[in-house]
C-alpha positions as a Markdown table, in Angstrom:
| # | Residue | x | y | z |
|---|---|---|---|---|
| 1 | Unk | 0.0 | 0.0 | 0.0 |
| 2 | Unk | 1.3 | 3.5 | -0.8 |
| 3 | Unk | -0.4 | 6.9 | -0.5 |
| 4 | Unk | -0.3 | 9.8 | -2.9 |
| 5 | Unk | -0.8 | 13.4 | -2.0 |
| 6 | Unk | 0.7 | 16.3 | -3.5 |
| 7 | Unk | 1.5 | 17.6 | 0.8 |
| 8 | Unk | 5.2 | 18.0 | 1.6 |
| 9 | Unk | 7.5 | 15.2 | 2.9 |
| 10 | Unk | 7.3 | 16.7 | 6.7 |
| 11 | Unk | 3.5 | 16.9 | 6.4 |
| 12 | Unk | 3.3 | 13.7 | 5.5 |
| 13 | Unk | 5.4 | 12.4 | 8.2 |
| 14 | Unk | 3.7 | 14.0 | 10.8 |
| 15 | Unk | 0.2 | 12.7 | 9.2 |
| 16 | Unk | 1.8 | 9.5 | 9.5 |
| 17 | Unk | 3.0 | 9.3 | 12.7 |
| 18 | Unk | -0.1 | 11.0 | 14.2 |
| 19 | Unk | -2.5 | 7.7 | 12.9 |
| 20 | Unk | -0.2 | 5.4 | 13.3 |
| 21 | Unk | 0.2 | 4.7 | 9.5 |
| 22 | Unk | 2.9 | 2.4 | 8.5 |
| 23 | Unk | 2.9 | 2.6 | 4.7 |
| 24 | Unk | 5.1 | 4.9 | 2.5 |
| 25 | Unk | 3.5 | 8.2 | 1.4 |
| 26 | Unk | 4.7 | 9.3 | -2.1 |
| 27 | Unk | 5.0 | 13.6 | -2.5 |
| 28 | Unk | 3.0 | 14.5 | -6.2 |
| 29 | Unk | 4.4 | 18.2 | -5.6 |
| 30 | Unk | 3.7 | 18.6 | -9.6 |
| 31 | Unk | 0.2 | 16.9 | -9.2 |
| 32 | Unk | 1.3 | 14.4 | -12.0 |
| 33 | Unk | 0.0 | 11.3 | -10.0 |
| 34 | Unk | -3.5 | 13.0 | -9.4 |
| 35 | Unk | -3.5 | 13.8 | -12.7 |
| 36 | Unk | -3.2 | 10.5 | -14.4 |
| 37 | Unk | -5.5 | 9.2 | -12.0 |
| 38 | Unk | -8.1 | 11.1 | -13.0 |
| 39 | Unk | -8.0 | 12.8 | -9.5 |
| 40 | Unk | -7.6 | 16.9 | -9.9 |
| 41 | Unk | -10.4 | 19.0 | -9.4 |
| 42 | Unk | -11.7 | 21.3 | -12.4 |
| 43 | Unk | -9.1 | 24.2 | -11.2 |
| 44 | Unk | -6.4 | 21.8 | -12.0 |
| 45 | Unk | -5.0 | 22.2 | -8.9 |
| 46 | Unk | -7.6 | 21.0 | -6.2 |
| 47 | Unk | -7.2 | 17.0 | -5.4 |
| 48 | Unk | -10.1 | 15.3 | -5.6 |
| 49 | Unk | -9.7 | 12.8 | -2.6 |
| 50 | Unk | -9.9 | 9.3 | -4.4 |
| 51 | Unk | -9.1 | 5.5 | -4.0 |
| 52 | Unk | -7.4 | 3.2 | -6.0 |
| 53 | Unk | -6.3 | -0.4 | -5.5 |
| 54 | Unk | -4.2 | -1.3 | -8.1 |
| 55 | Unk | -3.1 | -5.2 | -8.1 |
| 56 | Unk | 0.8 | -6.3 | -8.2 |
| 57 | Unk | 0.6 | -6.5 | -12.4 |
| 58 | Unk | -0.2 | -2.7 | -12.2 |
| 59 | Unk | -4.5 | -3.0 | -13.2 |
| 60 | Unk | -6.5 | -0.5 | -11.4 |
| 61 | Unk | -9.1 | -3.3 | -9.7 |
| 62 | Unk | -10.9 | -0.6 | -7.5 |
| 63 | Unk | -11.7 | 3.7 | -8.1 |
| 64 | Unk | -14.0 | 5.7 | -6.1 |
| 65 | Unk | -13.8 | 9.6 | -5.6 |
| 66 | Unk | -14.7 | 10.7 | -2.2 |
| 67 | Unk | -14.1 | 8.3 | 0.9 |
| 68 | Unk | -14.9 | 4.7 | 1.0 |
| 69 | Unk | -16.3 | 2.8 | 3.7 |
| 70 | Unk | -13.4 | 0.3 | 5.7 |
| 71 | Unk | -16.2 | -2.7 | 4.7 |
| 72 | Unk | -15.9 | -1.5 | 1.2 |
| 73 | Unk | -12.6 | -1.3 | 0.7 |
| 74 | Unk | -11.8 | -4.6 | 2.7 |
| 75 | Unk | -14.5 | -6.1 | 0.1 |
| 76 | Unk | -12.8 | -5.1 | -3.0 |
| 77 | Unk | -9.2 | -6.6 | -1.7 |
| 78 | Unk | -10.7 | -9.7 | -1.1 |
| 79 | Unk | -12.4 | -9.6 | -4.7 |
| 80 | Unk | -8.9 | -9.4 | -5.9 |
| 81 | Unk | -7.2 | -12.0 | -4.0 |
């Protein structure tokens, strides 16, 4: 698991260590990431918050915008495993 989010390195550190989160967070300073993803906002610059699982050959298996449920997400791993 990875996260993407345009933030700086520090804020992303702090984010991490404030939940508890042990899985890498990738800086998108350029937006690129969001972009391909399909996950800026009309201003370009805005992030739409979105999730993707993407399996070990690199196919997107799950997108939603917005935030999924735990139950969902946990759903659509197993429906890829």
């Amino acid at each position: 698991m990875v996260g993407v989010n345009p933030g700086s390195l520090k804020s992303h550190e702090n984010w991490s260590e404030k939940f508890g989160f042990e899985f890498p967070i990738a800086v998108d300073a350029d937006r690129s990431v969001a972009a391909a993803y399909g996950a800026l906002k009309e201003n370009g610059m805005s992030i739409q918050r979105s999730v993707f699982i993407v399996d070990k050959q690199g196919i997107v298996r799950y997108a939603k915008q917005g935030m999924p449920s735990t139950e969902e997400l946990l759903a659509a791993l197993d429906a890829i495993r």
